[in-house]
C-alpha positions as CSV (number, residue, x, y, z in Angstrom):
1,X,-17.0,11.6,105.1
2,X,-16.2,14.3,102.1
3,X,-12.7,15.2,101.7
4,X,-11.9,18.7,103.4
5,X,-9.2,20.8,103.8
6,X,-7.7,21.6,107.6
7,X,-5.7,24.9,108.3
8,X,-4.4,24.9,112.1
9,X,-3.7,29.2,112.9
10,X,-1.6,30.0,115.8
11,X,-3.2,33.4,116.5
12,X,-6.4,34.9,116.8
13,X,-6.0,37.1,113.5
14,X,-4.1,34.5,111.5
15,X,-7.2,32.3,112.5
16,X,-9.4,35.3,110.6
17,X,-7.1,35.5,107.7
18,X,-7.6,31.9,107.1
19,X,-11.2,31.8,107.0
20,X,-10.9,34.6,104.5
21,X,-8.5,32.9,102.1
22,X,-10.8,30.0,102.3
23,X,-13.8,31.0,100.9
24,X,-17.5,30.3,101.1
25,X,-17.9,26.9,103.7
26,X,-15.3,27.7,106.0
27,X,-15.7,26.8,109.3
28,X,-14.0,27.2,112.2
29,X,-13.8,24.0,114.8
30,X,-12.6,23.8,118.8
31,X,-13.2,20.9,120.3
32,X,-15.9,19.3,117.5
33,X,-18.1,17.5,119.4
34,X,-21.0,18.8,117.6
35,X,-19.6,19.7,114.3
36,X,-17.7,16.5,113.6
37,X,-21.4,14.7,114.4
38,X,-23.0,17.0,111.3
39,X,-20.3,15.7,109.0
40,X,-20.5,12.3,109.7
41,X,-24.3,12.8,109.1
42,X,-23.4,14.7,106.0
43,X,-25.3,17.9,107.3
44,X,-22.6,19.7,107.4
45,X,-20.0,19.3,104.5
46,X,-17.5,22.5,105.0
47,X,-14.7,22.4,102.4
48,X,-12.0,23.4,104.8
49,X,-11.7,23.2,108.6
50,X,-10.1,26.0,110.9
51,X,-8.8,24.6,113.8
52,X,-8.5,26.9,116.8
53,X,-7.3,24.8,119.5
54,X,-3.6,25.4,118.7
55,X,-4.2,29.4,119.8
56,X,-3.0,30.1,122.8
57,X,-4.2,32.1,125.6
58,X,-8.1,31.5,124.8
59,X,-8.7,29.2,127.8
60,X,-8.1,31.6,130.5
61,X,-10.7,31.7,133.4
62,X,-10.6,35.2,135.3
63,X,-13.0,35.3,138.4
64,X,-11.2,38.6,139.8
65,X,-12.6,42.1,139.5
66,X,-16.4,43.2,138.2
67,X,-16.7,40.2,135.9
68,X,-16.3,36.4,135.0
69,X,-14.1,36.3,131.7
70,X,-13.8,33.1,129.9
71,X,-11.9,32.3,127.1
72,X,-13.4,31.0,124.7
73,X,-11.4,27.3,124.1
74,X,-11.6,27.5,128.0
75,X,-13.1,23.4,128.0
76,X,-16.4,22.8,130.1
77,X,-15.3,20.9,132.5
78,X,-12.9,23.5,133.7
79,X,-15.3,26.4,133.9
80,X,-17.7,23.8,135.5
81,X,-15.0,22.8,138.6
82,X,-14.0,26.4,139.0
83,X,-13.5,27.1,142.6
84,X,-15.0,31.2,142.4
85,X,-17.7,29.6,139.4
86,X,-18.9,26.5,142.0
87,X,-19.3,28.8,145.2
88,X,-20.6,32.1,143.7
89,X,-22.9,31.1,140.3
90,X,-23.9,27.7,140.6
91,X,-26.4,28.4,138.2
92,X,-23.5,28.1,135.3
93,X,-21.5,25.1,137.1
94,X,-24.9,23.1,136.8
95,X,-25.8,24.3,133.3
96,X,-22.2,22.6,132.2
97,X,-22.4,19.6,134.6
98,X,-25.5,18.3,133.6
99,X,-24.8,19.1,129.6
100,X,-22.7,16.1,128.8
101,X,-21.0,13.0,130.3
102,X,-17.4,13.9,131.4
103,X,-15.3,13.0,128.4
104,X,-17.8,15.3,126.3
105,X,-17.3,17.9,128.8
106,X,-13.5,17.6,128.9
107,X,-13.0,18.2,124.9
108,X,-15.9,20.4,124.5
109,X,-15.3,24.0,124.9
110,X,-17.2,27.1,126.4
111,X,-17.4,28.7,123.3
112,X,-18.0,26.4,120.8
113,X,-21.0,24.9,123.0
114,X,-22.5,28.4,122.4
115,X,-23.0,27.4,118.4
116,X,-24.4,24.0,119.5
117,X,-27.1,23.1,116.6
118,X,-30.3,21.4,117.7
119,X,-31.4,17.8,117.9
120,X,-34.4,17.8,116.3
121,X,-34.9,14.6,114.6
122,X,-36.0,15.6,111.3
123,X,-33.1,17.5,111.3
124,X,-31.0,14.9,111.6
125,X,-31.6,12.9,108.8
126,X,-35.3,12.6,110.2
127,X,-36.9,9.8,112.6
128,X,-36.3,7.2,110.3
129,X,-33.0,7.7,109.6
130,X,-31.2,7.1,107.0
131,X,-30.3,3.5,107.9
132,X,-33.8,3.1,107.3
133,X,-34.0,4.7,103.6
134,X,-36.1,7.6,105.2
135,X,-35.4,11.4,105.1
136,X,-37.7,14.2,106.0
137,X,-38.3,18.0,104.6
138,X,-36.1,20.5,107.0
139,X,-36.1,24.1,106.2
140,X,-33.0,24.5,108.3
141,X,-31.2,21.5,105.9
142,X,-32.2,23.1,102.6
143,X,-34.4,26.1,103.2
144,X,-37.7,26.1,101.0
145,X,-38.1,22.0,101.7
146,X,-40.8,22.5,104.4
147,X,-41.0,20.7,108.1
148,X,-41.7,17.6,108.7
149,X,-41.8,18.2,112.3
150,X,-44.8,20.3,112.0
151,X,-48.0,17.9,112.6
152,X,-44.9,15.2,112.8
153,X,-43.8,13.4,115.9
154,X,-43.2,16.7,117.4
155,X,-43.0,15.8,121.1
156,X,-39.5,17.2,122.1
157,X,-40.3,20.7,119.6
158,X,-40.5,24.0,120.7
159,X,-43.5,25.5,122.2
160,X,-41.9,29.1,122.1
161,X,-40.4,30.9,119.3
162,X,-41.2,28.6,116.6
163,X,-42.6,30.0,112.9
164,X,-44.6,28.4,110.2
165,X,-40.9,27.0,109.0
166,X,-39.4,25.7,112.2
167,X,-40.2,24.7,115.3
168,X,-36.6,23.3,116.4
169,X,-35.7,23.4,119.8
170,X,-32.4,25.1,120.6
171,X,-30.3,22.3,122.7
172,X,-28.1,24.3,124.8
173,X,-27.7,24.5,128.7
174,X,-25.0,26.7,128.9
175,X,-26.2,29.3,126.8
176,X,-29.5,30.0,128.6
177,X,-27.6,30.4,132.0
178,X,-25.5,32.9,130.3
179,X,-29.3,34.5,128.5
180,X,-30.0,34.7,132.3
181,X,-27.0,36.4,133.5
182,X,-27.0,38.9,131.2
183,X,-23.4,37.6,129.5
184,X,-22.0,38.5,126.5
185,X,-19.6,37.5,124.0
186,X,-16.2,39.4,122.8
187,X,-16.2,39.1,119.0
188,X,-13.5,39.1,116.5
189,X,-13.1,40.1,112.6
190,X,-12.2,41.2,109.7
191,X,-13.5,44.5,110.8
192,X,-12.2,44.7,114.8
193,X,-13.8,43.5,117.6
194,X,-17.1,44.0,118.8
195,X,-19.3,42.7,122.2
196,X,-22.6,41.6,121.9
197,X,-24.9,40.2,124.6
198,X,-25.4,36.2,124.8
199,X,-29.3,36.2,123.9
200,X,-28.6,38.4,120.6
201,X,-26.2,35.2,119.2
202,X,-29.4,33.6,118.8
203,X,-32.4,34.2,116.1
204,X,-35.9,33.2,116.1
205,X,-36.6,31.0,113.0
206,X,-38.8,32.8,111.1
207,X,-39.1,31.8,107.2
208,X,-35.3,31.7,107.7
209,X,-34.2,29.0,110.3
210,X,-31.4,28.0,108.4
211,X,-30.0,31.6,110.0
212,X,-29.5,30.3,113.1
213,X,-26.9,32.8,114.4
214,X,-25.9,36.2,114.1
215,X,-22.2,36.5,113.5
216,X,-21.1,37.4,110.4
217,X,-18.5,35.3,108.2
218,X,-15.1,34.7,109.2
219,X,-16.2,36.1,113.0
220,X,-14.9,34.5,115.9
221,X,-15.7,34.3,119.7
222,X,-12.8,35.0,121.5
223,X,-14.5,35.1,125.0
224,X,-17.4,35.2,127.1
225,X,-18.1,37.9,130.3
226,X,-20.4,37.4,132.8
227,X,-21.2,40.9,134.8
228,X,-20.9,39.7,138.5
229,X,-24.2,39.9,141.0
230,X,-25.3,39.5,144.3
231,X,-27.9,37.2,142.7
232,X,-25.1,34.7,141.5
233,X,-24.9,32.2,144.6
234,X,-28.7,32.1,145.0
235,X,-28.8,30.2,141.2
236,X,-29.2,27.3,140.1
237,X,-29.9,25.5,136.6
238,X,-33.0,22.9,137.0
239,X,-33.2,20.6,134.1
240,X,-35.8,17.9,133.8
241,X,-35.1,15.4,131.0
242,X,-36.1,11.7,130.5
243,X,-32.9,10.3,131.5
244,X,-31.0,11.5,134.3
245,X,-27.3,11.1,132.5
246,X,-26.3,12.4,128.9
247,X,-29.8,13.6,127.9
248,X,-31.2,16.9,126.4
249,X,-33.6,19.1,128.2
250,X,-37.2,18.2,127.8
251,X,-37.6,22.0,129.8
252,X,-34.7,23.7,131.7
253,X,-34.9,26.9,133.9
254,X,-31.8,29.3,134.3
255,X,-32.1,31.2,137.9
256,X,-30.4,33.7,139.7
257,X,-32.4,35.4,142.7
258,X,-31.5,38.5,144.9
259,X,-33.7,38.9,148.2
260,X,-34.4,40.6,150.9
261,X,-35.3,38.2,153.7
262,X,-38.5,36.5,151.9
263,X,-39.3,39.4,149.3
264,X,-37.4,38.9,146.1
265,X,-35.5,42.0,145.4
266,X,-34.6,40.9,141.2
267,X,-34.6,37.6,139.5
268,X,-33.4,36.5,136.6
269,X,-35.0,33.5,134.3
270,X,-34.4,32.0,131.2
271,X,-35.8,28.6,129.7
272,X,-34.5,25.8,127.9
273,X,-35.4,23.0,126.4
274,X,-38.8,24.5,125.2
275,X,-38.0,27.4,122.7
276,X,-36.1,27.7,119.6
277,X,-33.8,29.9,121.3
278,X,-32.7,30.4,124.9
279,X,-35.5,32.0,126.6
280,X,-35.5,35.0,128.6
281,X,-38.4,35.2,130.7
282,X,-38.9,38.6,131.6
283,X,-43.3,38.4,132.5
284,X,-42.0,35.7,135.0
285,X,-39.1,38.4,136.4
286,X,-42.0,40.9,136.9
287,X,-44.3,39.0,138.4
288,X,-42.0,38.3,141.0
289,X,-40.0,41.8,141.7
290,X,-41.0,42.9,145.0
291,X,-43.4,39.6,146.0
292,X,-42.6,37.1,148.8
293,X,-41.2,33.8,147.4
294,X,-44.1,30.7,148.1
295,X,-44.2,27.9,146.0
296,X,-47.7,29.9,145.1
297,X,-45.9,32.9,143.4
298,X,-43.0,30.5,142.4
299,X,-45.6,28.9,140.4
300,X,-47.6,31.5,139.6
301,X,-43.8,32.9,137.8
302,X,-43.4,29.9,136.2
303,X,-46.8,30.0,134.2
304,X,-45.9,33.5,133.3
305,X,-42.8,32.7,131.7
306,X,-44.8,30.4,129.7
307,X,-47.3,33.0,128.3
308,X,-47.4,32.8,124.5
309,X,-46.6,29.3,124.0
310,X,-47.9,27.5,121.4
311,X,-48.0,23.8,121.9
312,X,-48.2,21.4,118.7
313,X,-49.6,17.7,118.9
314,X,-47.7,15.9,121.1
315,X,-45.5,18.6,123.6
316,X,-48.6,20.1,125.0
317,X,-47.5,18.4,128.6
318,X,-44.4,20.8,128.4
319,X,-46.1,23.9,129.2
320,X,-47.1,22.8,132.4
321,X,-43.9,20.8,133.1
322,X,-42.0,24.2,132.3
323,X,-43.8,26.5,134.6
324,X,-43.2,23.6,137.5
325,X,-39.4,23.7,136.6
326,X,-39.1,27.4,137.2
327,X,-40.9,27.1,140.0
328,X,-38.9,24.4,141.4
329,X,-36.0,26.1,140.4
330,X,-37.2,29.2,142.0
331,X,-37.1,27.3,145.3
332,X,-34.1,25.4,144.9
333,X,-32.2,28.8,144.5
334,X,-34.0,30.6,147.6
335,X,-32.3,27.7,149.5
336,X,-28.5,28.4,148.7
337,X,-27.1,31.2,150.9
338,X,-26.4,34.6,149.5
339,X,-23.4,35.2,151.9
């Protein structure tokens, strides 16, 4: 571990000033549980640390009104055992509950899960590891050193979104029920505040996957708003993964249905586990607008919201295991009642 500094704010705007006074490498940290990994791993080596967690009034949950509001130290495990949350949008108690074990959960936070970075093992330190005296080109490491992962042991990678320099997976649960919902974040800076919608956090690799997100320096999530549907308690989040407990997605479906006796009215989809960002899957909301729900048309939606995808050497299998998990999911969600 590299010697840092550590500024703990007690406000929102003395949190901005801070990162300003800082400098270049600043970072701001809630609960850590990803960014404290990348240190250790010497990923990350921010020069100062800007802890947020001592700001008060950033973990309120509001269920009331047109719209979910939470703040954005609110921890996981509290949004996930909401009362309001659990009976009316299962889709985002699941996408929490099955996103870490509880402790994880407990010190983790809503909005720092949002800026979760992937797994992908060349990433970290690469499938060797550096136990082993092995380390592998990554492009989101130190841009220009090429990917290893491409025509590597690339079995857990993307098979949406990816470019020529990247084909990471992006790790979240959370953030694709949000993608799926339509949510959006309230954002602070030096410059005001601003809202921007959940999927446009996110950018596609490109020859610049070392940009993974869009906010600019010193900015901070404050909260996170969830416009309230009828489609919310006919959701659920369906993740399939190689171990049951503690494990990232292998492919993950988001869904939120409305319908009108067996003819879905609107659904909303978005993917995980397979793209390098959380995956809206509009061709799979189409096909289905206006259709009666079968496992047929389920499926026949889930193969839509695969069109595009580019498999490498060894994920091909998750195209078809994708389209299966929104279909599944599809059918889950018709089965919870919308009253």
């Amino acid at each position: 571990m590299r010697p840092f500094r550590y500024t703990r704010p007690d406000s929102p705007q003395a949190a901005i000033e801070a990162f300003a006074a800082a400098g270049a490498g600043a970072r701001y940290i809630a609960g850590g549980t990803t960014l404290y990994d990348l240190m250790k791993l010497s990923i990350e080596s921010p020069p100062h640390l800007i802890d947020v967690t001592a700001i008060r009034g950033l973990d309120a949950i509001e269920t009331g009104g047109e719209r979910l509001r939470f703040g954005a130290m609110a921890p996981m495990s509290a949004v996930a055992t909401d009362r309001t949350v659990l009976r009316d949008y299962p889709v985002l108690a699941e996408s929490l509950s099955k996103a870490a074990s509880q402790q994880l959960r407990n010190m983790a936070t809503v909005g720092g899960n949002l800026f979760q970075r992937t797994r992908c093992l060349y990433f970290r330190n690469g499938a060797g590891g550096t136990s082993a005296g092995t380390t592998y080109p990554c492009n989101k490491r130190e841009p220009g050193a090429g990917c290893a992962a491409i025509d590597g042991l690339d079995r857990g990678q993307a098979v949406l979104g990816q470019s020529a320099s990247c084909t990471a997976v992006s790790p979240g649960d959370w953030p694709v029920a949000l993608v799926a919902l339509d949510a959006h974040v309230e954002i602070l800076g030096a410059t005001g505040t601003r809202s921007l919608p959940v999927a446009d956090l996110y950018r596609l690799p490109g020859s610049t996957p070392h940009l993974e997100f869009t906010l600019a320096p010193g900015e901070i999530v404050t909260a996170i708003v969830v416009p309230k549907t009828r489609a919310g308690r006919r959701s659920t989040y369906h993740k399939i993964r190689d171990r049951e407990s503690y494990a990232f997605a292998l492919a993950s479906a988001a869904v939120a249905i409305d319908m009108d006796g067996d003819v879905v009215r609107q659904a909303r989809i978005a993917l995980g586990g397979v793209a390098t960002r959380p995956w809206r899957a509009a061709a799979a909301e189409a096909a289905l607008a206006g259709q009666r729900l079968t496992a047929e048309s389920a499926l026949a939606a889930g193969r839509a919201a695969l069109t595009g995808a580019t498999p490498g050497r060894h994920n091909r299998f998750k195209i078809d295991l994708a389209a299966r998990t929104v279909a599944d999911a599809l059918m889950i969600a018709a089965q919870r009642t919308a009253a």
